[in-house]
N, C-alpha and C positions, 0 to 999 in steps of 0.2 A: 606306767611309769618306767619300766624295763626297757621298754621301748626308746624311750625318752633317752635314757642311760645308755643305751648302745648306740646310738646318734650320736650323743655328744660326745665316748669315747670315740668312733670313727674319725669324728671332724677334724675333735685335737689330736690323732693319732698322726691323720694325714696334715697336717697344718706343722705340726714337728717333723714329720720326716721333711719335709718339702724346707723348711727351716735348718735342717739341719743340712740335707743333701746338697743344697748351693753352698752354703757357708763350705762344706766338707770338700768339694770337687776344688773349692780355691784357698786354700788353707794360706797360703802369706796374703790373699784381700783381708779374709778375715781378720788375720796378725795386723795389717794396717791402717784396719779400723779401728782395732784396741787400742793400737799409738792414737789414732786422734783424741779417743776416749781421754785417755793419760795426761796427753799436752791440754785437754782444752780443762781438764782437772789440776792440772799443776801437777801430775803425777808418775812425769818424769822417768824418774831413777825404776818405774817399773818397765817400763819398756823391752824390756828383757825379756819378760811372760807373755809379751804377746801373743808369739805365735802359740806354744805350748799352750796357752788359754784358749787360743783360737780354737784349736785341733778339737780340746776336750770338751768344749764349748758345744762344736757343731757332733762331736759323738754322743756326748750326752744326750743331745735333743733327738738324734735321729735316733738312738736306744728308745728312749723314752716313747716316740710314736712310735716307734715298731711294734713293742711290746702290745700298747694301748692296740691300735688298729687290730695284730691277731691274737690277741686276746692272752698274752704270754704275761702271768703271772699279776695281771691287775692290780690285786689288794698291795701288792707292789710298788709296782707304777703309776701306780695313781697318789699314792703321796708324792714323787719326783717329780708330777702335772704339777702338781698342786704349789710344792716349794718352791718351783722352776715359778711360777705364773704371781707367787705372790713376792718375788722378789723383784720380778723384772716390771712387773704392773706400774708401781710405786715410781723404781728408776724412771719408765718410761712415761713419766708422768714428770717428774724431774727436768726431765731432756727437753722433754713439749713443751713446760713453762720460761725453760733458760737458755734453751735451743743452743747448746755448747758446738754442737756439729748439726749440718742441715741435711744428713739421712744416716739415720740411727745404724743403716747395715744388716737389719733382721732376717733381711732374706739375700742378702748377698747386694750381686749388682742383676741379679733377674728378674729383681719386683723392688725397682725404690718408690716408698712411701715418705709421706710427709712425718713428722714426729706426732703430731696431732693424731692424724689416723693412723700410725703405730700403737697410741695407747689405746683410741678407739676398739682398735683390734682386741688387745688384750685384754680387754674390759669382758670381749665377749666370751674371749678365751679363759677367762679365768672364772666366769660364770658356769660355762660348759665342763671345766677343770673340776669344780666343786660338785657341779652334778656328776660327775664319775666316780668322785669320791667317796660321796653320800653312796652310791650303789658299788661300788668295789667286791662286796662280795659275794653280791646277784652275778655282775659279769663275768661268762664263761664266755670261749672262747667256740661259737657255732659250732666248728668243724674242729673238733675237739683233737683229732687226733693228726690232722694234715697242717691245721693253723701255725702250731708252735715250730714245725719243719718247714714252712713254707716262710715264716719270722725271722728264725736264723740263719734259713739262706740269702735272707735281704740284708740282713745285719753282716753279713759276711762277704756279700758282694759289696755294700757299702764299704766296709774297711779295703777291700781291692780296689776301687777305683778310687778312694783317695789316695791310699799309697800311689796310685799311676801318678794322678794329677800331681802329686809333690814332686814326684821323679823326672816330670813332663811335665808339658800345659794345662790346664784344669780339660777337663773330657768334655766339657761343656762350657761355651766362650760366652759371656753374656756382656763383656766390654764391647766400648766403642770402637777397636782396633781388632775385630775378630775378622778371619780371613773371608775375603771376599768385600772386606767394604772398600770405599775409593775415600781418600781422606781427603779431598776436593772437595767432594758433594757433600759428605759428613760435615765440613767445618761452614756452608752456602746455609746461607738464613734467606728464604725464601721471599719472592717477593709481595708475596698475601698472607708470610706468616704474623699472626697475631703478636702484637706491642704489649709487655707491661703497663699494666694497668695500675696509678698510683693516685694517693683520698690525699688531696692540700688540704690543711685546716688551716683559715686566715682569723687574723684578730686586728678587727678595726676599733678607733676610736671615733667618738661620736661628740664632736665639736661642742654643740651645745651643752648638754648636759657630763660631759665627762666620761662617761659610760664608754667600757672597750667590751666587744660582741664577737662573740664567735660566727666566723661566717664558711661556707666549703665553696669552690668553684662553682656550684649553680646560682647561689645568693649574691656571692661576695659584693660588697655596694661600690665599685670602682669607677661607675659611673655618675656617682656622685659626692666631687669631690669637697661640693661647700658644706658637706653634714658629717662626712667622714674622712678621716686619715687613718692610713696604715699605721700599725704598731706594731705586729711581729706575726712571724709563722712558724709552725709546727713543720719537722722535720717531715718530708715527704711519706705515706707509708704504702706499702705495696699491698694491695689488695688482690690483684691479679694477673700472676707472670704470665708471663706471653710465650713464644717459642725459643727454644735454648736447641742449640747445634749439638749432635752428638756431640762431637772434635770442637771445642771453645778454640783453641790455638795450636798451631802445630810449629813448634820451634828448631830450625838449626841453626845453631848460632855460631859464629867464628870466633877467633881469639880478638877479633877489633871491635866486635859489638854486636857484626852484620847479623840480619837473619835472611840465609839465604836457601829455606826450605824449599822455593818456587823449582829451584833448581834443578831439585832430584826430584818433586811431584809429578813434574811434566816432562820427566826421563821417561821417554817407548820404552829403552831398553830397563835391562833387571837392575835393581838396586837394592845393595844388602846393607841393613840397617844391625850395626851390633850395637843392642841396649843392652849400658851398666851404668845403673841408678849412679852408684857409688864404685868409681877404680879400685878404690881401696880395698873393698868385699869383697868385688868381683874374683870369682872362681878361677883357677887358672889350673884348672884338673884336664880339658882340651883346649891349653891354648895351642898348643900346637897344630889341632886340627882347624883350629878358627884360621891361624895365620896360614895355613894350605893352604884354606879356601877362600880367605883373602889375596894371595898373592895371584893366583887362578885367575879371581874375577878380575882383579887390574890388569895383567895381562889380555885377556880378552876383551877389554873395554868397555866392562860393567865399572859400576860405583863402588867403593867398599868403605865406610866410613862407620863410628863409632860416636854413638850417644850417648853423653856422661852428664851428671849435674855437678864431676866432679872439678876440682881445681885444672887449669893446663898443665900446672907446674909438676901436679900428682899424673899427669895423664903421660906427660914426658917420661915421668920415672919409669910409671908401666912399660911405655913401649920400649926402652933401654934395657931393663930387667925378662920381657919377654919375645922380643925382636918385632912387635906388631908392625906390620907395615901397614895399616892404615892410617888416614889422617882421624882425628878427634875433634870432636863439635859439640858443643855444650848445650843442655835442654832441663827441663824442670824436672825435678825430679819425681814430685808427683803425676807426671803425663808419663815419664818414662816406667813407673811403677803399675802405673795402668794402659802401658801398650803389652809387656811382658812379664811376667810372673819371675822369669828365673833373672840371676844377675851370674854371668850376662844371661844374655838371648838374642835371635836375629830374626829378625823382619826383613822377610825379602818383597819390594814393591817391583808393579811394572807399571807406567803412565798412573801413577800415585796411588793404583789400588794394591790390595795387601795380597799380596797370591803365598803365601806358606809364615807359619810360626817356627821357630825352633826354642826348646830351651837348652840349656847348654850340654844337656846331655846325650842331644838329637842332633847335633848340629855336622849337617850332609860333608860327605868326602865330595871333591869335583864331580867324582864318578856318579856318585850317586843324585847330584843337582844336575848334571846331564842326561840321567837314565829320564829323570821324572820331568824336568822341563826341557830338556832341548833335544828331543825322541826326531 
């Protein structure tokens, strides 16, 4: 039965860290999925707590497997499994029935699951939770003496790379705009990729006797129309998606309506993309060094433009207020929140693939976009 118990602590130990670890390396994804949480609850005016939620969120959980995995203080940690699993169980049982948001976010963007098997999971997880529980203070920790130092050195590496990632880009890229991809091919729906799959319910009536019959696309009697007539159908239902493009749409939009992203995707030369979700937040702690190396790249006959979901009229103030010499091009603010973490940040493409990230507090001198790409 001990056996059984250091099993099931392992699993859940490693199943929260790894839950925590993604969530922790992208600390405003996390915050972003809280807001959806919020808006699709009605719950608004919280929006504030996201991110601080986020943080404590993804610390908690990777404390919690830490501890559990080497064996750091069990009788412990095994109620935090346990409170942690019987809270979120219920929710995620909630989410599956009412489906507020279509991926819960439990493990970041490096493993999305359906809501369904979200709760599946936790079904088993909280099974496994209770048996650690029930044995909490059998479980010792093997290496008794190396375990507990070898815990808080992960625990304390853990708090250093998410400080990076907040300071910088998450240290590990699991979006669809991570460097190296071509948002070309990314947004090509293949020509043998799999169709949605969608169950018609049809309801005919039946002349004779009155009678209206449920029929599906194999039955439906539409071949015969002296016995039966249509009378209504059930709203389409999807049974089984078919292929979804990394990149859904990639927007740049003008101030007349255009979308003329073709333009810069199938630029040879470099094009620096400065994403800011929102002008208004956006940082202006380097603007100065953005507009260097914006003035830089226009000179030498690169791109230099700015993607915002914000107003033009706010984008105008900006660039008066902080002399931006780039033009502004308007995009969703959800794609531009999920190409870059920081507000701003820049994306530099070449022939539409992503060759470097910046967040704003990375963001290269000439010299140094010289050193590294024009050697």
């Amino acid at each position: 039965m001990r056996i059984l118990g250091h099993i099931a602590r392992i699993l859940v130990g490693i199943t929260f860290i790894f839950s925590g670890f993604v969530k922790g390396i992208d600390p405003w994804g996390s915050a972003y999925k809280f807001i959806d949480y919020f808006m699709a609850m009605g719950l608004d005016w919280l929006s504030w707590s996201a991110f601080p939620l986020g943080v404590i969120l993804a610390f908690a959980e990777f404390l919690i497997g830490a501890a559990l995995l080497f064996g750091i203080n069990v009788r412990f940690f095994s109620w935090g499994a346990l409170i942690f699993m019987a809270f979120f169980t219920p929710l995620t049982l909630w989410i599956a029935v009412t489906n507020p948001v279509t991926d819960c976010g439990c493990f970041g963007d490096a493993l999305v699951i359906s809501n369904w098997e979200t709760f599946y999971k936790n079904i088993v997880l909280i099974i496994l939770a209770i048996l650690v529980f029930i044995q909490r203070h059998q479980l010792k920790p093997i290496l008794k003496k190396v375990s507990p130092v070898l815990g808080y050195l992960t625990i304390a590496a853990y708090v250093a790379i998410v400080w990076h990632s907040y300071m910088h880009e998450p240290v590990l890229d699991f979006r669809p705009y991570k460097v190296g991809v071509n948002i070309i091919d990314a947004m090509t729906i293949p020509e043998d990729a799999e169709h949605d799959v969608y169950e018609n319910i049809f309801y005919y009536k039946n002349k004779n006797t009155g009678e209206v019959k449920r029929f599906t696309e194999e039955n439906y009697p539409w071949q015969d129309p002296d016995n039966w007539e249509f009378e209504s159908m059930d709203e389409p239902r999807l049974i089984k998606q078919g292929y979804r493009p990394p990149i859904k749409a990639f927007n740049v939009e003008t101030r007349e309506g255009d979308n003329i992203y073709d333009f810069f995707l199938y630029d040879e030369e470099y094009v620096f993309m400065l994403i800011a979700y929102d002008i208004n937040k956006s940082s202006r702690k380097n603007q100065d060094r953005i507009n260097s190396l914006a003035s830089w790249a226009m000179e030498e006959g690169y791109s230099f433009i700015c993607l915002t979901s914000s107003l033009f009229d706010d984008c105008d103030r900006f660039a008066a207020e902080t002399g931006a010499p780039y033009e502004f091009f308007h995009a969703d603010e959800i794609d531009l929140k999920t190409m870059i973490r920081s507000n701003p940040g820049l994306i530099v493409l070449k022939g539409g693939t992503i060759v470097a990230k910046y967040s704003r507090n990375d963001i290269p001198s000439p010299e140094e976009f010289r050193a590294e790409f024009l050697k």
